[in-house]
C-alpha positions as CSV (number, residue, x, y, z in Angstrom):
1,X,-7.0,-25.4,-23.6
2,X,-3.8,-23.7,-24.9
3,X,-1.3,-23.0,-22.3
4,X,-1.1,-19.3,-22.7
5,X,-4.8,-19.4,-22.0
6,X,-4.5,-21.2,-19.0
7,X,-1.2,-19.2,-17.6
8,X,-3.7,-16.6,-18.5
9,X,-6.3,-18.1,-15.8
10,X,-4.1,-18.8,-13.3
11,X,-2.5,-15.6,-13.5
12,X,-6.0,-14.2,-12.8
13,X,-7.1,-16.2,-10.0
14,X,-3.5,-15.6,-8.2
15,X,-4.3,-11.9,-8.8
16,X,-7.8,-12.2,-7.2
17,X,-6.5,-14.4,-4.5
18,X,-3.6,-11.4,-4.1
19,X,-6.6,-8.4,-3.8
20,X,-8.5,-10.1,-1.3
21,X,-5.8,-11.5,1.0
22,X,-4.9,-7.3,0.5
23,X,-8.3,-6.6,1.7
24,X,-8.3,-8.8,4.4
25,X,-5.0,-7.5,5.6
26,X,-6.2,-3.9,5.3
27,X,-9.3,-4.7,7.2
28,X,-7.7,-6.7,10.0
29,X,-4.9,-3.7,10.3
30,X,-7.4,-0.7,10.5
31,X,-10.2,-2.3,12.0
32,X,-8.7,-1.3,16.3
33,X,-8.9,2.0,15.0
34,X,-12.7,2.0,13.5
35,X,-13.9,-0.6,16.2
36,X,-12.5,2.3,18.9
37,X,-13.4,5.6,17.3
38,X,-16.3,7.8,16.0
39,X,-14.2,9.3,13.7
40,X,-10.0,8.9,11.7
41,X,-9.4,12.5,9.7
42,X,-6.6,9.6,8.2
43,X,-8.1,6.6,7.8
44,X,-7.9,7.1,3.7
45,X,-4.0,7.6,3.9
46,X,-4.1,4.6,6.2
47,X,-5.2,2.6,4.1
48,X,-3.9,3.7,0.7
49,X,-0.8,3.0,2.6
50,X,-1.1,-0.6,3.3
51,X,-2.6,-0.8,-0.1
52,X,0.3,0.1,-1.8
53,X,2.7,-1.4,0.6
54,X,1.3,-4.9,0.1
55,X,0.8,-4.2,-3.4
56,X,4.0,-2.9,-4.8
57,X,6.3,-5.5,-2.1
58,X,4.4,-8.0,-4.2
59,X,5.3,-6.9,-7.6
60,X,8.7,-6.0,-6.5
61,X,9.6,-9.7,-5.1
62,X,6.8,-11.8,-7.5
63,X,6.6,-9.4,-10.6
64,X,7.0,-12.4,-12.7
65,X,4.1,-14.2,-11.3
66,X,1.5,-11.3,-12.3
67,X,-0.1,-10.0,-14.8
68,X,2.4,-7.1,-15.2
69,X,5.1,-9.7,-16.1
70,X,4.4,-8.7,-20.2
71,X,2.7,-5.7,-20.2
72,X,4.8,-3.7,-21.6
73,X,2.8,-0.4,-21.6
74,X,1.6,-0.8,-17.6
75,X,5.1,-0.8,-16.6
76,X,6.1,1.8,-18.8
77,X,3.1,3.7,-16.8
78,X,3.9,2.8,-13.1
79,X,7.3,3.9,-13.9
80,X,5.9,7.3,-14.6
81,X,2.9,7.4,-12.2
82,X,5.4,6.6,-9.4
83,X,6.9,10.3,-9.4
84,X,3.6,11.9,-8.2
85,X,2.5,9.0,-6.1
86,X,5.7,9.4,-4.1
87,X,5.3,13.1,-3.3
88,X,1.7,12.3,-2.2
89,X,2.7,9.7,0.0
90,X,5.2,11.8,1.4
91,X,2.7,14.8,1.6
92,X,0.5,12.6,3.7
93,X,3.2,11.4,6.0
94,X,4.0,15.3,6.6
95,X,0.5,16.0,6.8
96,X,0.1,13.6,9.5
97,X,3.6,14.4,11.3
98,X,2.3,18.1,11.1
99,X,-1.0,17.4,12.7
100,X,1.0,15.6,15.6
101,X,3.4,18.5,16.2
102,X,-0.1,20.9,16.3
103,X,-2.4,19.3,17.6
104,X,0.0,16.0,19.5
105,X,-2.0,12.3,19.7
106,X,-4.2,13.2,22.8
107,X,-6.2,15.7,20.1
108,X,-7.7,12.2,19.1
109,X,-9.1,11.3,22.5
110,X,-12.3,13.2,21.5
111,X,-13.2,10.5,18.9
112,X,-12.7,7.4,21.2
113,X,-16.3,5.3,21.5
114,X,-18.2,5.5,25.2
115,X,-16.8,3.0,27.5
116,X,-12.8,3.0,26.3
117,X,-10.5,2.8,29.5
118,X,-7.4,5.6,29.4
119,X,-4.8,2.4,29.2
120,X,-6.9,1.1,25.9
121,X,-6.7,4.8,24.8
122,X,-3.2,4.9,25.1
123,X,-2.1,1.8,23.8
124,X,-4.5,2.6,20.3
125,X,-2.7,6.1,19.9
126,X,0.4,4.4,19.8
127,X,-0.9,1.7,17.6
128,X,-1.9,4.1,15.4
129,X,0.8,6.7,15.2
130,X,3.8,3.1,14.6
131,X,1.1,1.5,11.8
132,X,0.3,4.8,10.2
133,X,4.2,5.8,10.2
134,X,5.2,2.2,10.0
135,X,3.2,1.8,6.7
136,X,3.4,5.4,5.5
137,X,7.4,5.3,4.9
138,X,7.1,1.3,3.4
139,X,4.5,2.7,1.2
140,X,6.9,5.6,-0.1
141,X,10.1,3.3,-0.6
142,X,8.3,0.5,-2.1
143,X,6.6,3.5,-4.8
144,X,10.0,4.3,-5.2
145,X,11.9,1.0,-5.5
146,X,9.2,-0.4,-8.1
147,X,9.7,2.1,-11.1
148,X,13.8,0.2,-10.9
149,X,12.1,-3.0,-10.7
150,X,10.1,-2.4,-13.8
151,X,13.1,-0.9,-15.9
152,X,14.6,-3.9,-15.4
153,X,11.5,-5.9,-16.2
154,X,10.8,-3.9,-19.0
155,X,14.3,-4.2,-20.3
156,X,14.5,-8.0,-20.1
157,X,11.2,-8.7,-21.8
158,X,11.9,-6.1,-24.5
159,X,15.3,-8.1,-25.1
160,X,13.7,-11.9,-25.3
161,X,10.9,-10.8,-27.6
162,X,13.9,-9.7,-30.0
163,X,12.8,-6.1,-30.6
164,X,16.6,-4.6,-30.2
């Protein structure tokens, strides 16, 4: 087996490895919120969030370990897809700041299961409002720090292969 080939199936398995310690994360974050309520109007943001968060964080500090390291196009294509990705995080974030100002965290009280005590209330609407926020903002300046990481990725590989 060449050694490209076998970079190539490491590559893979570290980027399996990566998505499932990403769902595993995701899962263990959201799931005091789904085990207490009927219903999250923002459980999707939630977890695109902490998607994206773990995601990006990793290709910003590990890019060389990926896949991404010498794909030349995708990079060229997060650059770009990072513009629209980072007013939609940031509409979500308002979106939820918005519905807090309305509506405030006790609107969410309705959802909680049967047999929830007001202290285990409380402490998940704080839980939620810090992770959602917490996440939220780490998600939009990851989304924007990546498209800098990726210039300079796309830069350096574009100068070893020799194409200046």
């Amino acid at each position: 087996m060449n050694l490209d080939r076998k970079q190539f199936i490491l590559k893979l398995q570290l980027e399996i490895v990566w998505w499932i310690v990403t769902a595993i994360v995701t899962f263990l974050i959201v799931y005091p919120i789904l085990d207490n309520m009927v219903k999250f109007q923002f459980l999707y943001a939630n977890i695109l969030f902490i998607v994206i968060f773990i995601t990006y964080s990793r290709f910003i500090f590990s890019l060389k370990h990926s896949f991404l390291a010498y794909w030349q196009w995708v990079k060229f294509t997060l650059i770009f897809l990072s513009i629209p990705l980072v007013f939609k995080l940031v509409e979500f974030i308002f979106d939820f700041q918005s519905f807090l100002d309305n509506e405030g965290l006790q609107s969410f009280s309705s959802y909680f299961r049967d047999g929830i005590s007001f202290k285990q209330q409380q402490n998940l609407l704080n839980y939620m409002k810090r992770e959602y926020i917490f996440f939220g903002v780490g998600s939009v300046i990851v989304a924007i720090i990546l498209p800098f990481r990726m210039l300079i990725s796309f830069w350096r590989v574009y100068n070893k292969t020799g194409n200046v």
